[in-house]
GUTIKE-806129 format. One record per residue (C-alpha): x, y, z. Coordinates in pm, whole numbers, plus 50000, padded with zeros to 5 digits. Layout:
% residues N
{x->X | y->Y | z->Z}
...
This chain:
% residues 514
{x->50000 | y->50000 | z->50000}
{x->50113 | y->50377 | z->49920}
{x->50008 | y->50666 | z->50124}
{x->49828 | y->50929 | z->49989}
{x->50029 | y->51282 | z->49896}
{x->49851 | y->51454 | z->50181}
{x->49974 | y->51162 | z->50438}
{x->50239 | y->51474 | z->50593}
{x->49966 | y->51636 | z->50726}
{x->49723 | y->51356 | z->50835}
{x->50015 | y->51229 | z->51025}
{x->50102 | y->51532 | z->51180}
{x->49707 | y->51575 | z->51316}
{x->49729 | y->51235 | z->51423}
{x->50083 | y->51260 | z->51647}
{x->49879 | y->51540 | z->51808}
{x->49527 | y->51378 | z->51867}
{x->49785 | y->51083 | z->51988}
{x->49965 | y->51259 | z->52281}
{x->49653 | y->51484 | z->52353}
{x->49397 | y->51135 | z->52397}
{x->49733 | y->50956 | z->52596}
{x->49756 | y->51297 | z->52796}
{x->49393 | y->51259 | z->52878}
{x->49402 | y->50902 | z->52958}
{x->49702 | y->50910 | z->53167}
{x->49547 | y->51198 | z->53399}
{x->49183 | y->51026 | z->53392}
{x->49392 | y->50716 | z->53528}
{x->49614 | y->50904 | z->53758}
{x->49275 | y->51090 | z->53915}
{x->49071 | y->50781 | z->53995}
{x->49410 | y->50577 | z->54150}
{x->49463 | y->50930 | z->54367}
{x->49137 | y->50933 | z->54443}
{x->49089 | y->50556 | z->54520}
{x->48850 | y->50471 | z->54299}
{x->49044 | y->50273 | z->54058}
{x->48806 | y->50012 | z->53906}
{x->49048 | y->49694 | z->53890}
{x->49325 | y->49546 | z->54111}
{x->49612 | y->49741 | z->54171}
{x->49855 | y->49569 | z->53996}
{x->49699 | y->49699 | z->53634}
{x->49785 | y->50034 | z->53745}
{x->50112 | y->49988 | z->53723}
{x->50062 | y->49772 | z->53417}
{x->49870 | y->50072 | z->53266}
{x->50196 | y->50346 | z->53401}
{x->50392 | y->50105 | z->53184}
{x->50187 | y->50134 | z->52883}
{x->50185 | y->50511 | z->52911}
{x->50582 | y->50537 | z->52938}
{x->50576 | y->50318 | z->52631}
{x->50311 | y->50572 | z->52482}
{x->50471 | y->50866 | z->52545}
{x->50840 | y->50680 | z->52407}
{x->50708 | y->50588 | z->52057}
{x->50509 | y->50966 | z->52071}
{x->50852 | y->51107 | z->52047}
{x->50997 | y->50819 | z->51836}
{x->50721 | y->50869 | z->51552}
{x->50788 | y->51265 | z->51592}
{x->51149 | y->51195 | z->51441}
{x->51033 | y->50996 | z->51191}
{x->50797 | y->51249 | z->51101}
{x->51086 | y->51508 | z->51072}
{x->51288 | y->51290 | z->50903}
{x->50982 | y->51279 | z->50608}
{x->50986 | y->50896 | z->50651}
{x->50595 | y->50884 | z->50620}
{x->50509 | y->50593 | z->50472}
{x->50707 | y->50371 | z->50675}
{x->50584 | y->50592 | z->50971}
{x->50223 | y->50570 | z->50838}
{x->50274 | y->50193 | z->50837}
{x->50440 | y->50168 | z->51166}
{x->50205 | y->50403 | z->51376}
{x->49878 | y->50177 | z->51257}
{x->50038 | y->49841 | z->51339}
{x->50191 | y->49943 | z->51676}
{x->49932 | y->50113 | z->51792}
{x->49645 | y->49849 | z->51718}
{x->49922 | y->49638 | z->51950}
{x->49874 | y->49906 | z->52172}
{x->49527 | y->49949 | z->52238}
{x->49489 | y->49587 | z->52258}
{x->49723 | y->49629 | z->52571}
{x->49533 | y->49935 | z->52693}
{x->49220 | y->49704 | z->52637}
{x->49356 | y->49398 | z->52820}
{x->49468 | y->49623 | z->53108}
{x->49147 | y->49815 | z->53155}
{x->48923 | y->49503 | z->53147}
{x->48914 | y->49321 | z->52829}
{x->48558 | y->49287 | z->52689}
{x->48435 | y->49538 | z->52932}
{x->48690 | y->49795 | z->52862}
{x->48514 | y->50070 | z->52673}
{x->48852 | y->50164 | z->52520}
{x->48814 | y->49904 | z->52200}
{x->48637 | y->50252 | z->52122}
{x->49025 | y->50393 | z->52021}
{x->49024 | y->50095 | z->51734}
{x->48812 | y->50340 | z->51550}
{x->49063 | y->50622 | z->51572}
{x->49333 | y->50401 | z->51380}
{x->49075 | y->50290 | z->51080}
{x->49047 | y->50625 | z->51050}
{x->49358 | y->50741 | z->50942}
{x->49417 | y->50426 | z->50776}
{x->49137 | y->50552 | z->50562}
{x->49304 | y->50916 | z->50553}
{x->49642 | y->50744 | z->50459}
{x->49565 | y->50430 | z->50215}
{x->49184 | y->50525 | z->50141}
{x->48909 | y->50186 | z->50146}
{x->49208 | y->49891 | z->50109}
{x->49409 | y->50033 | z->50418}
{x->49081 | y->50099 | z->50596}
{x->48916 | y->49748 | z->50559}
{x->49293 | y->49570 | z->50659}
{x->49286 | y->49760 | z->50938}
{x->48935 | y->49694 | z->51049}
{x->49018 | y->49329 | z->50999}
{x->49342 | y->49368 | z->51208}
{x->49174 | y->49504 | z->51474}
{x->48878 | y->49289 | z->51551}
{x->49127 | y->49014 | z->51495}
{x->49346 | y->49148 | z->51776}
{x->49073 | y->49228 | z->51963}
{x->48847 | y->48885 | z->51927}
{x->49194 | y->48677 | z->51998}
{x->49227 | y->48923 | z->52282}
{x->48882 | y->48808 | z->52422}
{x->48866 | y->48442 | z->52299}
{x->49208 | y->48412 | z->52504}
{x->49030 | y->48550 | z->52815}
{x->48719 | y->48340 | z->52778}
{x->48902 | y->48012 | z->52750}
{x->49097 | y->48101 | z->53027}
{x->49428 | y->48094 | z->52843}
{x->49535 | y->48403 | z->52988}
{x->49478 | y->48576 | z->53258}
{x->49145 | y->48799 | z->53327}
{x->49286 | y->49125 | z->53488}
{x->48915 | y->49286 | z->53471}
{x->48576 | y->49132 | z->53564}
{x->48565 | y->48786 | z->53396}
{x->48455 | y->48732 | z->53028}
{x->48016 | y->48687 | z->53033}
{x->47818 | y->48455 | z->52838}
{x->47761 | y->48784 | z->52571}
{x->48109 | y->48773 | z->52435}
{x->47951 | y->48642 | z->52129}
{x->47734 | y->48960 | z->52098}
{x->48024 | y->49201 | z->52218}
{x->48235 | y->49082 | z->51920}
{x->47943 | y->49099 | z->51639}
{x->47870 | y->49489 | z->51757}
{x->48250 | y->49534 | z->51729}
{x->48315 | y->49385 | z->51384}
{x->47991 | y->49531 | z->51241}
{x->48117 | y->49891 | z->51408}
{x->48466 | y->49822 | z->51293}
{x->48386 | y->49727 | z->50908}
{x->48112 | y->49998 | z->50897}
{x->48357 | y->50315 | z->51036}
{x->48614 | y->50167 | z->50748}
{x->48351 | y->50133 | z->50460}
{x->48202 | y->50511 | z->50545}
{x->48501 | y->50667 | z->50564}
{x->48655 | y->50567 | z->50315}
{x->48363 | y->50647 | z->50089}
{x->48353 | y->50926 | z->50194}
{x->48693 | y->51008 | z->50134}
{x->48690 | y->50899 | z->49843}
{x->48380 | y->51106 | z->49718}
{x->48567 | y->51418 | z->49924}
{x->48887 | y->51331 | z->49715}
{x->48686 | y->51336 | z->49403}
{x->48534 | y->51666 | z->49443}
{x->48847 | y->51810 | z->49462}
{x->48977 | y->51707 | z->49172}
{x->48685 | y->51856 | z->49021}
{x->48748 | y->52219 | z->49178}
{x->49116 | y->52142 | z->49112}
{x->49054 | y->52077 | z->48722}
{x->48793 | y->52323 | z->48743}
{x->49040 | y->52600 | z->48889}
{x->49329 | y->52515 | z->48681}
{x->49100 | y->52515 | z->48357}
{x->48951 | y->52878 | z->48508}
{x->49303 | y->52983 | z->48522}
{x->49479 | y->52867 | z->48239}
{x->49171 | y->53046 | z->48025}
{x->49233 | y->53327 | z->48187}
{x->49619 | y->53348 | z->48172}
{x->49603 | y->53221 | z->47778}
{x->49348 | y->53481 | z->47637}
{x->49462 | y->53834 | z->47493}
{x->49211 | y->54010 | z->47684}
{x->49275 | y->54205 | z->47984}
{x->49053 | y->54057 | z->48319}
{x->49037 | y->54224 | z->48650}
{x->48846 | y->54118 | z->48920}
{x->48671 | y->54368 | z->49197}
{x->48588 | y->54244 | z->49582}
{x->48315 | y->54427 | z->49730}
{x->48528 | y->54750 | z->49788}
{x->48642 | y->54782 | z->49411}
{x->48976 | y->54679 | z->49507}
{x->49149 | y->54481 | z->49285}
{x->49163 | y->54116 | z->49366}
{x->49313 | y->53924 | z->49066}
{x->49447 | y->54063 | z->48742}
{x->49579 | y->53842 | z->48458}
{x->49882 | y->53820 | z->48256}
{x->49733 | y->53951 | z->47944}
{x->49571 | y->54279 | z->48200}
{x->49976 | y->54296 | z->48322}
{x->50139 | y->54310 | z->47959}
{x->49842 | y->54611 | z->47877}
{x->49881 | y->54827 | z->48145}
{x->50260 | y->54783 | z->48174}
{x->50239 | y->54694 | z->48546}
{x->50303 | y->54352 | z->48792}
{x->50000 | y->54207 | z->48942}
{x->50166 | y->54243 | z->49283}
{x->50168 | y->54619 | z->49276}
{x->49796 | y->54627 | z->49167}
{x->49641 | y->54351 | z->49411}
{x->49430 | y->54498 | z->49679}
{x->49468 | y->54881 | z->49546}
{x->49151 | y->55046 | z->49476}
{x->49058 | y->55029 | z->49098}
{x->48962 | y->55428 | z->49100}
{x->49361 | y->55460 | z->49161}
{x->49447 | y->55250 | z->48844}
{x->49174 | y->55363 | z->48587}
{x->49100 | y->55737 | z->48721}
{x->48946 | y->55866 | z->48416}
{x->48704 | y->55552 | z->48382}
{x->48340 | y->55532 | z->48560}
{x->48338 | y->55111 | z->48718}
{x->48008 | y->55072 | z->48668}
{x->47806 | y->54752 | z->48546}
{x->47668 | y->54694 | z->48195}
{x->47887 | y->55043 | z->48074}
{x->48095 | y->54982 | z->47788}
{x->48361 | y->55302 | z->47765}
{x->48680 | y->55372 | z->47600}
{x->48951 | y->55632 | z->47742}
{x->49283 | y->55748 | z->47740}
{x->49532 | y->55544 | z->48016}
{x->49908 | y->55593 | z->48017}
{x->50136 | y->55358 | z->48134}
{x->50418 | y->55354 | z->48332}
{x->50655 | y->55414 | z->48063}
{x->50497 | y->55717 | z->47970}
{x->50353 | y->55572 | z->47656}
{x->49962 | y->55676 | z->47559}
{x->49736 | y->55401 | z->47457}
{x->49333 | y->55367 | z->47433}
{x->49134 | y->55105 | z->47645}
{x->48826 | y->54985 | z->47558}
{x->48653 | y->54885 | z->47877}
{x->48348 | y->54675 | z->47999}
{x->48226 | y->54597 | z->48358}
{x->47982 | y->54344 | z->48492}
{x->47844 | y->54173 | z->48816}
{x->48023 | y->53911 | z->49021}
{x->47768 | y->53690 | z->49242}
{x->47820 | y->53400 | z->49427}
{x->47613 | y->53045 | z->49403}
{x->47344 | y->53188 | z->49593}
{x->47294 | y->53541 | z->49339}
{x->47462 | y->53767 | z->49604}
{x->47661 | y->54026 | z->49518}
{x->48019 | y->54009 | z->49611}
{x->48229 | y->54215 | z->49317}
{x->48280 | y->54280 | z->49006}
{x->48491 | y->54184 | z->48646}
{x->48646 | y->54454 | z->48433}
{x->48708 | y->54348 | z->48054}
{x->48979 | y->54539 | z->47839}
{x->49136 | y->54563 | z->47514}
{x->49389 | y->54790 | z->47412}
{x->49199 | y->54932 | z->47108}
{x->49504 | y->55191 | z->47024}
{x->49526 | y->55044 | z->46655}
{x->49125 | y->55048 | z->46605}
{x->49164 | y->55452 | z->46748}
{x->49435 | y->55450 | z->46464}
{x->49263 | y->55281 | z->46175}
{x->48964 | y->55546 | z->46218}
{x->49162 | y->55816 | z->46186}
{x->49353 | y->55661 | z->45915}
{x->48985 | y->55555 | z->45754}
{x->48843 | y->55882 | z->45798}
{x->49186 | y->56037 | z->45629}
{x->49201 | y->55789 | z->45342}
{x->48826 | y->55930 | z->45302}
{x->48920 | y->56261 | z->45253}
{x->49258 | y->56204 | z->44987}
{x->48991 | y->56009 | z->44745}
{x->48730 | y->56301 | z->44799}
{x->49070 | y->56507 | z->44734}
{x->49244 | y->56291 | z->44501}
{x->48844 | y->56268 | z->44263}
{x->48823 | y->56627 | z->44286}
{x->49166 | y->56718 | z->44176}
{x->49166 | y->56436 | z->43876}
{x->48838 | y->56653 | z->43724}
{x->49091 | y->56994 | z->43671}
{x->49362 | y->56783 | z->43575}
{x->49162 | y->56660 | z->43288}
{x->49081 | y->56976 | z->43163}
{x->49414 | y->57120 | z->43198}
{x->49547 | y->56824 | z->43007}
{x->49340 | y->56859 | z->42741}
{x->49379 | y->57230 | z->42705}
{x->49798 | y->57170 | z->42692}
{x->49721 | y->56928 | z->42402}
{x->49498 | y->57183 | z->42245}
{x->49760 | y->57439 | z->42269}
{x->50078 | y->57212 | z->42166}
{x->49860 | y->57175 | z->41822}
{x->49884 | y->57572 | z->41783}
{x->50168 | y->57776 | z->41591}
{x->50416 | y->57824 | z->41929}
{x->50811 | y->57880 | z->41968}
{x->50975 | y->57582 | z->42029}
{x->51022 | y->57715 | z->42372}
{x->50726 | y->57722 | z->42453}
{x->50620 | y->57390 | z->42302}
{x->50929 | y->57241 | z->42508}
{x->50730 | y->57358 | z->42838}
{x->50402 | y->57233 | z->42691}
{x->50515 | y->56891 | z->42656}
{x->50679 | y->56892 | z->42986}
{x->50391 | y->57002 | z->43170}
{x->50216 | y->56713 | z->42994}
{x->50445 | y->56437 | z->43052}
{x->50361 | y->56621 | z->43448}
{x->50001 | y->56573 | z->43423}
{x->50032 | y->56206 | z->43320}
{x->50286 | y->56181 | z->43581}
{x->49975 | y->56358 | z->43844}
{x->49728 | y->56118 | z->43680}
{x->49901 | y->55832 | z->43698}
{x->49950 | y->55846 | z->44084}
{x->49589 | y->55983 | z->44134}
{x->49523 | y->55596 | z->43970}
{x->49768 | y->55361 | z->44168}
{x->49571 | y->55607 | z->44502}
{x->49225 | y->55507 | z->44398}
{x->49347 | y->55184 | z->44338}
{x->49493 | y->55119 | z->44679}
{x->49229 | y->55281 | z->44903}
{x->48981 | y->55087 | z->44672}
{x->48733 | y->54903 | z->44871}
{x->48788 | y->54511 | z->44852}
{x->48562 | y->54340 | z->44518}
{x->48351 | y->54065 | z->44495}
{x->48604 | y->53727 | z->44441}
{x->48511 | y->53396 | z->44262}
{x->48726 | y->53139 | z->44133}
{x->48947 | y->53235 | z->43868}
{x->49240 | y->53045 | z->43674}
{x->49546 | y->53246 | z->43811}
{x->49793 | y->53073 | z->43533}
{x->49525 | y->53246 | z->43232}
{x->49522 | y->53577 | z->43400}
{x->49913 | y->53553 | z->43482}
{x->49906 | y->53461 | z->43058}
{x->49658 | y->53745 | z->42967}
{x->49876 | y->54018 | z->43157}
{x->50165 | y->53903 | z->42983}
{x->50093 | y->53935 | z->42653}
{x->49963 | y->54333 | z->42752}
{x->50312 | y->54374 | z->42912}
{x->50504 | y->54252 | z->42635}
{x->50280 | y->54508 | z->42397}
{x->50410 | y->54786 | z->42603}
{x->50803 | y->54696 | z->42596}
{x->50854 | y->54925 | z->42314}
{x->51196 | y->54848 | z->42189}
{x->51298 | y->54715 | z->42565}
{x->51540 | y->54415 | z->42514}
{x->51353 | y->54202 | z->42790}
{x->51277 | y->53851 | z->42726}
{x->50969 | y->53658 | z->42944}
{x->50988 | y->53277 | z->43031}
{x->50711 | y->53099 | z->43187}
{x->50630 | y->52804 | z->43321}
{x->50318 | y->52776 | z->43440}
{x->50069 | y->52480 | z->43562}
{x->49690 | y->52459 | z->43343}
{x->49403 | y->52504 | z->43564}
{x->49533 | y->52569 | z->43899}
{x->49254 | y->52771 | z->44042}
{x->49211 | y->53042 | z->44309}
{x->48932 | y->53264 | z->44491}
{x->49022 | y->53603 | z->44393}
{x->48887 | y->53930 | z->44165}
{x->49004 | y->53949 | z->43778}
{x->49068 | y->54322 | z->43810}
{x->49286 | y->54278 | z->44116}
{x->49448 | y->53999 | z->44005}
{x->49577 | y->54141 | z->43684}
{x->49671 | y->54437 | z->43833}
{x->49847 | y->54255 | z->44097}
{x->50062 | y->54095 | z->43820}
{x->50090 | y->54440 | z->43589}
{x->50257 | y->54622 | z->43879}
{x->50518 | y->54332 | z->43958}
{x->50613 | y->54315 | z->43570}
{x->50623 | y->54693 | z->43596}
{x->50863 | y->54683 | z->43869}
{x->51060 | y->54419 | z->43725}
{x->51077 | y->54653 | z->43420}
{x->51187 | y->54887 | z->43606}
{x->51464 | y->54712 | z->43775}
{x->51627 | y->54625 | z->43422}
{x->51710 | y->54935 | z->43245}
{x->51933 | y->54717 | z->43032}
{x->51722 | y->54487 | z->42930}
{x->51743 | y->54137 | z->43055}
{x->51495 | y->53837 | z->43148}
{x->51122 | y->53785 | z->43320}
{x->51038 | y->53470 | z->43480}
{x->50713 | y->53385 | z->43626}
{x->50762 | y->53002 | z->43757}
{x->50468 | y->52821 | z->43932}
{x->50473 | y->52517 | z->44123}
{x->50212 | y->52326 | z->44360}
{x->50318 | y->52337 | z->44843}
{x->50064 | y->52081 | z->44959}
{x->49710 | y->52315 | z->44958}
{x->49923 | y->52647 | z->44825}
{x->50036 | y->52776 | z->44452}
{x->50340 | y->52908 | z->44475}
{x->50430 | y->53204 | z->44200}
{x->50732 | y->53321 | z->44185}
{x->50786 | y->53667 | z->43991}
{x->51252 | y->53689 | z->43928}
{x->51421 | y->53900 | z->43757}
{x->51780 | y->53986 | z->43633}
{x->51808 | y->54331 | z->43719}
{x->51996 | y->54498 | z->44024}
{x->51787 | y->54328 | z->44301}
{x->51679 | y->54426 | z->44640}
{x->51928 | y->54561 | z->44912}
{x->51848 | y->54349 | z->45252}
{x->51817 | y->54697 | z->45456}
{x->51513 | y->54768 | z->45287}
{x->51320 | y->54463 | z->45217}
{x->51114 | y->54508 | z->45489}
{x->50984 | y->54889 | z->45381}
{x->50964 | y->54817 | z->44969}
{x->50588 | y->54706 | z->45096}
{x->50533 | y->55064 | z->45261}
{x->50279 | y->55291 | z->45108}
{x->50493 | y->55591 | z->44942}
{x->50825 | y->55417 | z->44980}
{x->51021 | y->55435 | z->44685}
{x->51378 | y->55420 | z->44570}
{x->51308 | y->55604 | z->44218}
{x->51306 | y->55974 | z->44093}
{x->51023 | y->55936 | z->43946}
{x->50800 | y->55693 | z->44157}
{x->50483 | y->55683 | z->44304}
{x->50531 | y->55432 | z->44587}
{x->50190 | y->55267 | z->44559}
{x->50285 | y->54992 | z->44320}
{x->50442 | y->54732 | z->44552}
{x->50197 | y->54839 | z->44847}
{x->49915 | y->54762 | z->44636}
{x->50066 | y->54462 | z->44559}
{x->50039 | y->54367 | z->44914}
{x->49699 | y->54497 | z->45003}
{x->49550 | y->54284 | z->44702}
{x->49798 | y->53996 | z->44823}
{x->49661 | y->54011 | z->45198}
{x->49271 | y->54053 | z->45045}
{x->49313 | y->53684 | z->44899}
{x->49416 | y->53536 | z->45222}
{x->49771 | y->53494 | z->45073}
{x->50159 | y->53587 | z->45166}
{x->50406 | y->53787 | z->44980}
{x->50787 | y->53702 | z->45016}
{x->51116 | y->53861 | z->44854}
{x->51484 | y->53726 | z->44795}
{x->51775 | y->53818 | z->44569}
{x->51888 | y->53568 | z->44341}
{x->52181 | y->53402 | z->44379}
{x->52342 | y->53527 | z->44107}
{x->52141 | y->53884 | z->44002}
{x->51817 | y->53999 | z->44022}
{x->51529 | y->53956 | z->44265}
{x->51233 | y->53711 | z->44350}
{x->50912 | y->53841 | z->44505}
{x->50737 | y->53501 | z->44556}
{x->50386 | y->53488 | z->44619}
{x->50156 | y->53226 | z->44757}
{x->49798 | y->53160 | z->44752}
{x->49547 | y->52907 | z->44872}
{x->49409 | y->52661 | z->44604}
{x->49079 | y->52595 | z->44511}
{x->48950 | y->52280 | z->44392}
{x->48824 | y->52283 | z->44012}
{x->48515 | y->52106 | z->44088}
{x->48374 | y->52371 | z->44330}
């Protein structure tokens, strides 16, 4: 048999019940001897004196053992030796009329605490056998009777004793074991409660009944910027001053951390109650909504440059056609010189007025499209427009690999990254667009020969307005990635190991029958 986990502490409450009952037995002895009124002969008293000082001995004995964190073999030792010993205290103080066989019942119980229903039924047995050899050896005369002699009832006295001895051990351990399953509920329920709490991104503060702060988790800590020992038991009014803690409010409000650093918190409070619907605190909800604050004033700006950007393409129209009209008239060449420049200016104006609409365009309406046609179609437009460009394009592309994604976008995903690659090869050189099939993903990868990408600014070449030419707009790559991130896909880039760049770009397949 092993003992239980919590056998330290059982064994520790026992040690003391142990000398406290032996304390109170040895002065209830010591009273009625003093007092002459002693219930058996004479000699049992100093029979019982002996049992005490043998008491008392293995009371200090087992408290060494018990320091020494020996606890099964002391768990094992105490319930054997003291089943001995009660059967000795029971012998002394009368044998089947000694109303001590009562202490049996303390033993079965901690064999119950210690080794649950096995150790508690073995030790029931072991003490009615002790105790019915005990009385069978009076009753037959084969020891001594140092009490009142053994009646005719012994039969009856050791029937109430076995049924009160196998009863106590079935009970308890029951209900041990019941106890022992409920908390391992409450354990597994606390742990789950816990482990929800400490994995979720959410901020969670709990109130007691005085709004102070009772629990905060780790996701509350990394928001605010502060440990949960500093908060615990401070009133909440001291950490969120500018909020109102009331129940069912939602709010949102500047807080600033401990760093110094702003951010916004969006905020909700509700109700705690116990099982029986009594109020005892409250639960605070957060988010640090700093990005959302950002986004609308990034939405509501982006609204106003395509009110801006619509209203200044209408003037630019007419002024373009009115420089056209006048390059047509009789002007010095001068003049015609600054004509065509300011034209080549308006296209310029125009054309980034159209990669602006196009990136703070408003996401389409997808279905599933063949990626390797519309990869084909844009080709053959790019190579129209390479003019006398010494740029050669190899493909090789997979038939019917489908995606879920808009035409428009598509294409113009594709026109820009040609454009680029264009761009990138003042010299001429070659165009590769190479597909292949990564488990559920098409992989497309877009190379070129030109001058490639420098490493220090891989990471910004996606950035809206970023741009390493004279003359460009910044928008091309960045809508690139908006209209990669729209179709659930993922944009990569690496320099080639000999020249040139790769932006590779991958997107999840479709099957052909849907």
């Amino acid at each position: 048999m092993n003992a239980f986990p919590s056998s330290k502490n059982s064994l520790k409450i026992y040690l003391l019940l142990r000398f406290v009952s032996v304390s109170l037995i040895s002065i209830l002895g010591i009273s009625l001897y003093l007092k002459q009124k002693w219930p058996y002969p004479a000699i049992n008293f100093v029979y019982f004196l002996g049992w005490l000082s043998i008491v008392y001995l293995t009371t200090g004995i087992f408290w060494v053992i018990w320091r020494k964190e020996k606890f099964h073999f002391l768990s094992l030792l105490a319930i054997a030796l003291d089943l001995f010993l009660i059967t000795t205290l029971v012998y002394i103080t009368g044998g089947a009329n000694s109303f001590f066989s009562d202490l049996y019942i303390f033993i079965i119980i901690l064999a119950a605490h210690l080794f649950r229903k096995r150790g508690a039924l073995l030790t029931a047995a072991s003490a009615f056998i002790l105790y019915g050899t005990l009385i069978d050896l009076e009753y037959f005369k084969i020891i001594p009777t140092l009490g009142e002699p053994v009646g005719g009832d012994v039969l009856f006295t050791l029937l109430i004793n076995f049924s009160a001895f196998f009863a106590i051990a079935f009970l308890i351990s029951l209900l041990l074991e019941r106890l022992e399953k409920s908390r391992e509920k409450l354990r597994s329920l606390e742990a789950l409660h816990k482990c929800v709490l400490e994995s979720i991104q959410t901020g969670v503060i709990t109130l007691d009944n005085e709004d102070r702060i009772s629990y905060i988790n780790k996701a509350a800590e990394f928001i605010l910027g502060y440990k949960s020992e500093s908060l615990i038991k401070q009133p909440i009014n001291k950490l969120f001053s500018h909020a109102e803690i009331t129940p069912g409010q939602r709010q949102s409000f500047s807080f600033v951390k401990p760093n110094g650093k702003l951010i916004y918190l969006g905020l909700g409070v509700s109700s705690l109650t116990d099982e029986m619907g009594e109020y005892v605190g409250k639960v605070i909800v957060f988010q640090d909504i700093t990005h959302l604050k950002r986004v609308e004033k990034l939405s509501l700006l982006n609204e106003l440059a395509s009110h801006l950007a619509h209203d200044i393409r209408t003037p630019l129209t007419s002024i373009s056609g009115c420089l056209q009209m006048l390059r047509k008239e009789d002007v010095s060449l001068e003049n015609k010189t600054l004509i065509e420049l300011a034209l080549e200016e308006t296209k310029r104006l125009n054309a980034l007025i159209s990669d602006y609409l196009s990136y703070a365009r408003p996401t389409r309406e997808k279905e599933k499209v063949d990626i390797a046609q519309l990869i084909k179609e844009t080709i053959t437009l790019f190579k129209g427009s390479l003019g006398d460009k010494k740029i050669t394009v190899d493909t090789a592309l997979l038939e019917k690999t489908y995606i879920r994604g808009n035409k428009e976008e598509i294409r113009q995903l594709f026109w820009n990254l040609f454009v680029n690659a264009k761009e990138a090869m003042p010299n001429g050189g070659m165009l590769k667009v190479i597909m292949e099939r990564e488990q559920n993903m098409i992989k497309i990868m877009v190379q070129d020969t030109g001058r490639g990408i420098p490493k220090e600014i891989q990471d910004r070449i996606f950035e809206p307005f970023f741009t390493t030419k004279p003359q460009g707009s910044g928008l091309g790559l960045a809508i690139v990635h908006k209209i990669v991130n729209e179709h659930e896909g993922k944009i990569e880039v690496e320099n080639q190991p000999k020249k040139g760049a790769s932006i590779n770009l991958y997107f999840p397949l479709v099957s052909s029958s849907h």
